[in-house]
FIKOLZA-1660 file (N, C-alpha, C; in steps of 0.1 Angstrom, whole numbers, plus 5000, padded with zeros to 4 digits):
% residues 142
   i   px   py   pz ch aa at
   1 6272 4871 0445  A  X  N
   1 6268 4857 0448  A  X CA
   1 6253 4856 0445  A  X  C
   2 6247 4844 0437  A  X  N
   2 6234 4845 0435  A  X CA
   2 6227 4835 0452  A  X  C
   3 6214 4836 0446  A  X  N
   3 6206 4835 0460  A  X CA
   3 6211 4818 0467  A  X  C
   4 6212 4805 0455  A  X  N
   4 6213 4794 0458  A  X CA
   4 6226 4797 0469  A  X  C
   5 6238 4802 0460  A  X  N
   5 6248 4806 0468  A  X CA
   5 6251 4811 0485  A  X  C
   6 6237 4824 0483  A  X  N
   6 6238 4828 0497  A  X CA
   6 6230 4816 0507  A  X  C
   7 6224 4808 0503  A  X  N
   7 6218 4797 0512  A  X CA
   7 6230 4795 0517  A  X  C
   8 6238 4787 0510  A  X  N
   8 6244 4778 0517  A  X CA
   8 6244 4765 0511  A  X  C
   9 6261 4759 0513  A  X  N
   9 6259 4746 0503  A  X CA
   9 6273 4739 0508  A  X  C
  10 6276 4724 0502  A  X  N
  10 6284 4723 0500  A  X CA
  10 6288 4714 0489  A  X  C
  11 6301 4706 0484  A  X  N
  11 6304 4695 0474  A  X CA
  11 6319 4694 0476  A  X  C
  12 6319 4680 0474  A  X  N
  12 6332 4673 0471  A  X CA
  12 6339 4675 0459  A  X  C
  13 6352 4674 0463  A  X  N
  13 6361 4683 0453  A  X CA
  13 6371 4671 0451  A  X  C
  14 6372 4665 0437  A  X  N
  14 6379 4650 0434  A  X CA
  14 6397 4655 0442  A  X  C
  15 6398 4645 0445  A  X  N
  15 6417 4648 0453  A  X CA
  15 6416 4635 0452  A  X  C
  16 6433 4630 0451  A  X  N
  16 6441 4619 0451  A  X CA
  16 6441 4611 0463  A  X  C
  17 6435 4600 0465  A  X  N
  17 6435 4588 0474  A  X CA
  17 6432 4600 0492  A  X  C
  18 6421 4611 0489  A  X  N
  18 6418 4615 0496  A  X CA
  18 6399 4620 0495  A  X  C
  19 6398 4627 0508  A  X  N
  19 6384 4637 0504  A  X CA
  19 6383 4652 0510  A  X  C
  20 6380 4658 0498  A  X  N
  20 6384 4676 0502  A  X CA
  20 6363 4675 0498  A  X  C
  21 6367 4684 0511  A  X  N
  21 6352 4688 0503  A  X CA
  21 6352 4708 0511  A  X  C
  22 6342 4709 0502  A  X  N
  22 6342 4728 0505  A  X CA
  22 6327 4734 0503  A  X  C
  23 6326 4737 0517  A  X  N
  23 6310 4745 0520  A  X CA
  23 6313 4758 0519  A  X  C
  24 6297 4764 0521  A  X  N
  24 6297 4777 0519  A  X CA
  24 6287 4784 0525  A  X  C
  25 6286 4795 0533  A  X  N
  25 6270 4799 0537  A  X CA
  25 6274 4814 0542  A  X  C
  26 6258 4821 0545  A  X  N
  26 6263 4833 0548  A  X CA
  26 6269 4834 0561  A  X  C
  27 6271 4824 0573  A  X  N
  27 6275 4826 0584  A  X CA
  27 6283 4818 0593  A  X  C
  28 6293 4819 0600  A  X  N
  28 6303 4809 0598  A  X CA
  28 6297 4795 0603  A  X  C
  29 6288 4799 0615  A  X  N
  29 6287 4783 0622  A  X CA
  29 6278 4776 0610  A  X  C
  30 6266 4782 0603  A  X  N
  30 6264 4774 0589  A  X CA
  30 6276 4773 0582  A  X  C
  31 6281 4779 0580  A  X  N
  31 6292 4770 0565  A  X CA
  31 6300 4760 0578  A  X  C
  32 6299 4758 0588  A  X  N
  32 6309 4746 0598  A  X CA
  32 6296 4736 0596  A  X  C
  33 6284 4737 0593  A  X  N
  33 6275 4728 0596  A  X CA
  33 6271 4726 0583  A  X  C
  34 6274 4729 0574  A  X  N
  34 6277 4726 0557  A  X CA
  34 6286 4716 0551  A  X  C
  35 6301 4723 0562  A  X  N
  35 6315 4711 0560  A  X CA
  35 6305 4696 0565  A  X  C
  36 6301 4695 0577  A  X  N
  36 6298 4686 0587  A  X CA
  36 6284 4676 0572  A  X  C
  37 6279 4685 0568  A  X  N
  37 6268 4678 0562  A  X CA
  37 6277 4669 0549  A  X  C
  38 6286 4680 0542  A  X  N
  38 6293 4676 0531  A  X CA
  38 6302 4661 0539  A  X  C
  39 6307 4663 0544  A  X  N
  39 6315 4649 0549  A  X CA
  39 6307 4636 0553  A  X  C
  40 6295 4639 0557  A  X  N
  40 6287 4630 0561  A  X CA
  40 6285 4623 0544  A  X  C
  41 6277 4634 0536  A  X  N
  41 6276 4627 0523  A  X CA
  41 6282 4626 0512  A  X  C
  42 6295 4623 0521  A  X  N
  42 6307 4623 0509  A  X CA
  42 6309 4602 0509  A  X  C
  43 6302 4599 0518  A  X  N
  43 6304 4583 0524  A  X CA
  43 6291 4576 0526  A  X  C
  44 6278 4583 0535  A  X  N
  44 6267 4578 0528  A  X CA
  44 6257 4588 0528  A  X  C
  45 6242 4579 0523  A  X  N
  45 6237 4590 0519  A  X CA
  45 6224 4590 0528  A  X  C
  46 6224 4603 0536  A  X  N
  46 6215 4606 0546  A  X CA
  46 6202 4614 0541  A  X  C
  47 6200 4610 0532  A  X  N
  47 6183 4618 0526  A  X CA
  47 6172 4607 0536  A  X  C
  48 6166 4618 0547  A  X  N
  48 6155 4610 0548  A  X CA
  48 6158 4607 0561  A  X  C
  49 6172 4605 0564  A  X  N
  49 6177 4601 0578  A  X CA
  49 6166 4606 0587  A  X  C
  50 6167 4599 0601  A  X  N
  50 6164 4605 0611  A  X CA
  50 6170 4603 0622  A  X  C
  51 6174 4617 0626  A  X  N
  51 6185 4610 0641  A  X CA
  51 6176 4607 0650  A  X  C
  52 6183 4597 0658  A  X  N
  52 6178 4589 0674  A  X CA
  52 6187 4591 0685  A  X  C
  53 6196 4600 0684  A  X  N
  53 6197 4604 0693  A  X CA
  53 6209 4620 0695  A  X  C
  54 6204 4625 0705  A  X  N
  54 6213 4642 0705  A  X CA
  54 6225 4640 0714  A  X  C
  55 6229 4644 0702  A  X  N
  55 6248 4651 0705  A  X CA
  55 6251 4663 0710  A  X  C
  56 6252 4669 0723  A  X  N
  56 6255 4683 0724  A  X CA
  56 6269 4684 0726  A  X  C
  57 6275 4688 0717  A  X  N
  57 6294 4699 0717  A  X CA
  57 6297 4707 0714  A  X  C
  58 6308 4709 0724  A  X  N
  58 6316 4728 0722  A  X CA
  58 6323 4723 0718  A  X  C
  59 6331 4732 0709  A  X  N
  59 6344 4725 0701  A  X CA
  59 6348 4744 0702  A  X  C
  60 6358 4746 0706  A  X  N
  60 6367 4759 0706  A  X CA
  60 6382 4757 0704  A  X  C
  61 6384 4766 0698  A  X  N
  61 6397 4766 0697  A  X CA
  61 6405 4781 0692  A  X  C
  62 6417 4786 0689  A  X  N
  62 6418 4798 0686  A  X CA
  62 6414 4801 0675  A  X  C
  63 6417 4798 0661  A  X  N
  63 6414 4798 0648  A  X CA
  63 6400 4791 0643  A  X  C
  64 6400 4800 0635  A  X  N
  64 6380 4791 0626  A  X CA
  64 6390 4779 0620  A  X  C
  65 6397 4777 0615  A  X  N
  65 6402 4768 0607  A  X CA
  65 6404 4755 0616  A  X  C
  66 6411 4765 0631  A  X  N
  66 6409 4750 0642  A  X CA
  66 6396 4744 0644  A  X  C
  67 6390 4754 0645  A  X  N
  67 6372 4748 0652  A  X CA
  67 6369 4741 0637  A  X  C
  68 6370 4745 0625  A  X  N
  68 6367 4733 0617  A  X CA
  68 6374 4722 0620  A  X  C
  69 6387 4717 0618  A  X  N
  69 6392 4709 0621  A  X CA
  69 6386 4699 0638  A  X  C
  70 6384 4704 0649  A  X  N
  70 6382 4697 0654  A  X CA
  70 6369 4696 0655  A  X  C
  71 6357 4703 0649  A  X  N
  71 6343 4697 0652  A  X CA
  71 6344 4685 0637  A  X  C
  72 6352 4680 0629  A  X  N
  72 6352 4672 0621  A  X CA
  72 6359 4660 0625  A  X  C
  73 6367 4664 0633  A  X  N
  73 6378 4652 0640  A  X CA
  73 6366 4644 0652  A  X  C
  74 6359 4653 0658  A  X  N
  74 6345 4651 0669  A  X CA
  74 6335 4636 0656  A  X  C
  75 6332 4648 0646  A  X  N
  75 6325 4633 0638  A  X CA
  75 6330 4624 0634  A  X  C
  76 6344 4623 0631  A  X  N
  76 6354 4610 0628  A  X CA
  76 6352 4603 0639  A  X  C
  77 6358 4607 0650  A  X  N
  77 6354 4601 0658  A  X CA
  77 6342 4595 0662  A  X  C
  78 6331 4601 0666  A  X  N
  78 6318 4595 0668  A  X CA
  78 6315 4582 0657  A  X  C
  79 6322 4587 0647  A  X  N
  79 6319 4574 0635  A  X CA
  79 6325 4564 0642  A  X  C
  80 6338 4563 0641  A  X  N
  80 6351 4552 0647  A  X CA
  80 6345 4545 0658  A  X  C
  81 6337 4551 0668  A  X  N
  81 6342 4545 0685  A  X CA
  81 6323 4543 0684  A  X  C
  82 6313 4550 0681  A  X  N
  82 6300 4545 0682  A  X CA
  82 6293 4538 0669  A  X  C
  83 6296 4547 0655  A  X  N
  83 6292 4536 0644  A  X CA
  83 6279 4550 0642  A  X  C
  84 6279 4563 0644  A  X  N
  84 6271 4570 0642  A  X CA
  84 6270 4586 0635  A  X  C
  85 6265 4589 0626  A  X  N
  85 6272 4604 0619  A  X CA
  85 6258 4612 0624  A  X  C
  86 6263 4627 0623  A  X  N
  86 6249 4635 0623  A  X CA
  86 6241 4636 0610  A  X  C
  87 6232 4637 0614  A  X  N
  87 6223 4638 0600  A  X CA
  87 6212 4649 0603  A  X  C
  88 6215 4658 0614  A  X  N
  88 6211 4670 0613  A  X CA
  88 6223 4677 0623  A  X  C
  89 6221 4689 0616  A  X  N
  89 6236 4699 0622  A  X CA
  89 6228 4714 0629  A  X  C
  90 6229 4719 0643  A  X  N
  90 6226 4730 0650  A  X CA
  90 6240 4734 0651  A  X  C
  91 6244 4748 0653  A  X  N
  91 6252 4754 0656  A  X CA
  91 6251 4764 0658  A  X  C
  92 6259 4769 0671  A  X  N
  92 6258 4784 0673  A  X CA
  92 6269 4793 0680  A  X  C
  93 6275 4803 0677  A  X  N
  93 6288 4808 0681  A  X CA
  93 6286 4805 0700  A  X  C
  94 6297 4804 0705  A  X  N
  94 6304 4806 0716  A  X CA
  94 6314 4810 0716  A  X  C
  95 6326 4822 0727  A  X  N
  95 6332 4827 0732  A  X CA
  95 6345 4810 0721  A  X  C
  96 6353 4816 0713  A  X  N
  96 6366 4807 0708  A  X CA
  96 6359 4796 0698  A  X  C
  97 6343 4793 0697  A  X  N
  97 6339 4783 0689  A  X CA
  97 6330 4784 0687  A  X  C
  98 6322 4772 0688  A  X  N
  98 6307 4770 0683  A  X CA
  98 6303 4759 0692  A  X  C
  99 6289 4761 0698  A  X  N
  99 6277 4746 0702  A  X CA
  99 6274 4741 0692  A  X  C
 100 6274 4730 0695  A  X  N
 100 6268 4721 0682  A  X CA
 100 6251 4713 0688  A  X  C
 101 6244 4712 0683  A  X  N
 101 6231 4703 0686  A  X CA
 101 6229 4696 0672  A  X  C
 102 6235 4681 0675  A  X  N
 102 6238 4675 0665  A  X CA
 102 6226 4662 0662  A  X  C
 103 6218 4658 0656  A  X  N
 103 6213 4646 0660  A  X CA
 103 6221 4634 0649  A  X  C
 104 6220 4623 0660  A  X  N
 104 6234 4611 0652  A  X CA
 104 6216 4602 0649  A  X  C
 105 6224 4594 0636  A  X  N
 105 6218 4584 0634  A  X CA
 105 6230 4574 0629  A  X  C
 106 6224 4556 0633  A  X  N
 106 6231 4548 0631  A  X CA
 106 6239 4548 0618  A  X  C
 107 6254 4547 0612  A  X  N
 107 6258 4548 0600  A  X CA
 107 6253 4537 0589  A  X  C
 108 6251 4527 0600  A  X  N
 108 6252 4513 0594  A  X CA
 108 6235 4511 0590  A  X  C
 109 6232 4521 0592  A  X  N
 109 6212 4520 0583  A  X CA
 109 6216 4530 0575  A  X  C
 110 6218 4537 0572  A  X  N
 110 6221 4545 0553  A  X CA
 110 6229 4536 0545  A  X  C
 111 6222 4541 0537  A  X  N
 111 6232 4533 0522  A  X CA
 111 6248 4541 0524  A  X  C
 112 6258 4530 0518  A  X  N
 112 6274 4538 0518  A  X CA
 112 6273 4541 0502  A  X  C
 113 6281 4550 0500  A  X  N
 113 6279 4558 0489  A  X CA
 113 6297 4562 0486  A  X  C
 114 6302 4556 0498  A  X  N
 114 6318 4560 0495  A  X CA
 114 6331 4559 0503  A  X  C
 115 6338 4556 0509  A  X  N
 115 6350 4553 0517  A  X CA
 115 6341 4567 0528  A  X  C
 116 6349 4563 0541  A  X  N
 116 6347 4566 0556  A  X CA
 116 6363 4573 0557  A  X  C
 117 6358 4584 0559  A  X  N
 117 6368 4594 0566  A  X CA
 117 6377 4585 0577  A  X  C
 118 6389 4590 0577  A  X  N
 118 6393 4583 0586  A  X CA
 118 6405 4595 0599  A  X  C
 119 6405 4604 0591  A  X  N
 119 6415 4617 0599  A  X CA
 119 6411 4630 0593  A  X  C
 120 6415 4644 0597  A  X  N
 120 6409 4653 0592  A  X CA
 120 6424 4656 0588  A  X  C
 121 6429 4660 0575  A  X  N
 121 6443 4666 0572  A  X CA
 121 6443 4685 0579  A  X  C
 122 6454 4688 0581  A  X  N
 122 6459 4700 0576  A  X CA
 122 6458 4704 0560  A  X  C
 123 6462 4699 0555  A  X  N
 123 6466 4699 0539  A  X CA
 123 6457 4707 0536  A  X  C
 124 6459 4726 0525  A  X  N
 124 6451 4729 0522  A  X CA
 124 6438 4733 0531  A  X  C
 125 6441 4736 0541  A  X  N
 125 6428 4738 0548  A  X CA
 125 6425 4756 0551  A  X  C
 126 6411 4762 0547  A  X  N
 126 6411 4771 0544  A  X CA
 126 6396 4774 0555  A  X  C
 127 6394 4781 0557  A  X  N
 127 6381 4788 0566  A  X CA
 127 6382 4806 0562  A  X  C
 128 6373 4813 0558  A  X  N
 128 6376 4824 0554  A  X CA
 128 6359 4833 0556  A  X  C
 129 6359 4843 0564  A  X  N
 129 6345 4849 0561  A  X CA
 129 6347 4865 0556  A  X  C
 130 6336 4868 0551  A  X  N
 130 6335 4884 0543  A  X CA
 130 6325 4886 0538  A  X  C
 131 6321 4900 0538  A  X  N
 131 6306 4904 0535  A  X CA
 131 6298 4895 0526  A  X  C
 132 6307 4886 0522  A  X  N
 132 6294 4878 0509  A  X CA
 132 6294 4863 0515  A  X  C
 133 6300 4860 0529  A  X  N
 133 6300 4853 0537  A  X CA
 133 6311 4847 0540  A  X  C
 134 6304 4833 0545  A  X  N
 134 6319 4822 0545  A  X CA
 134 6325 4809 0537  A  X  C
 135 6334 4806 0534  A  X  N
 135 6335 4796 0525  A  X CA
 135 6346 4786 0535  A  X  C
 136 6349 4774 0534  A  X  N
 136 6360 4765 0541  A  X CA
 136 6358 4756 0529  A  X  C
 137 6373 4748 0531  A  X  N
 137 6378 4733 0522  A  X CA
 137 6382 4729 0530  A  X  C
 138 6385 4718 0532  A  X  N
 138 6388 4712 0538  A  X CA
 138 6397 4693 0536  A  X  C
 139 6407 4689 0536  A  X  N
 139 6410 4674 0533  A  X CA
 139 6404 4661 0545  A  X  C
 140 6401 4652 0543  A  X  N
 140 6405 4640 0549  A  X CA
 140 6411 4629 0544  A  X  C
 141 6416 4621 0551  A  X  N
 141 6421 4611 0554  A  X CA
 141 6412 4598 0548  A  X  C
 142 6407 4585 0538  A  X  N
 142 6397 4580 0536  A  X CA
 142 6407 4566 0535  A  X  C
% end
């Protein structure tokens, strides 16, 4: 893996009347706060953002693949019911999951850049870690 690699990253991966996107980092709650960044800027574009206000959540569940799925279902949400995405991502293991220290900024001050998630799929959903780290894909719903 070269060095950009071992940072940590993510990108959108073209799918049919959907949005897959797939991070990467050396450690799982970064590559969860990679997904979380990738989905944000799969719809608008948060360069520059500044959140106004902190989000603190546990999101656990048995499987990494679950805890992806529901700390993404958490930002769908937050979009849906307040109108607000993170535009900076903290994360840190706990006992079945991860803390999140999220900061939200309003959606509706970034530029849209692309359709609004609207569900997180099963479909293809992958979370995987090993000595050269972790990688996840992930579908939604747009």
């Amino acid at each position: 893996m070269d060095s950009a690699a071992a940072r940590g990253g993510y990108r959108g991966v073209p799918h049919t009347a959907d949005l897959r996107v797939e991070a990467w980092a050396p450690t799982r709650e970064e590559c969860l706060a990679q997904a979380v960044r990738g989905v944000v800027s799969s719809f608008l574009d948060p360069a520059g953002a500044v959140g106004v206000r902190r989000w603190d959540v546990v999101v656990r569940a048995e499987r990494d693949e679950d805890v992806l799925v529901a700390l993404l279902d958490e930002v769908v949400y937050r979009l849906d019911t307040g109108g607000e995405v993170p535009v900076d991502v903290e994360l840190s293991p706990v006992d079945g999951g991860v803390r999140g220290v999220l900061r939200m900024a309003d959606a509706g001050a970034l530029p849209v850049t692309g359709a609004a998630p609207k569900a997180v799929t099963l479909h293809g959903l992958v979370m995987t870690g090993g000595p050269d780290g972790w990688t996840c894909s992930v579908t939604l719903d747009v």
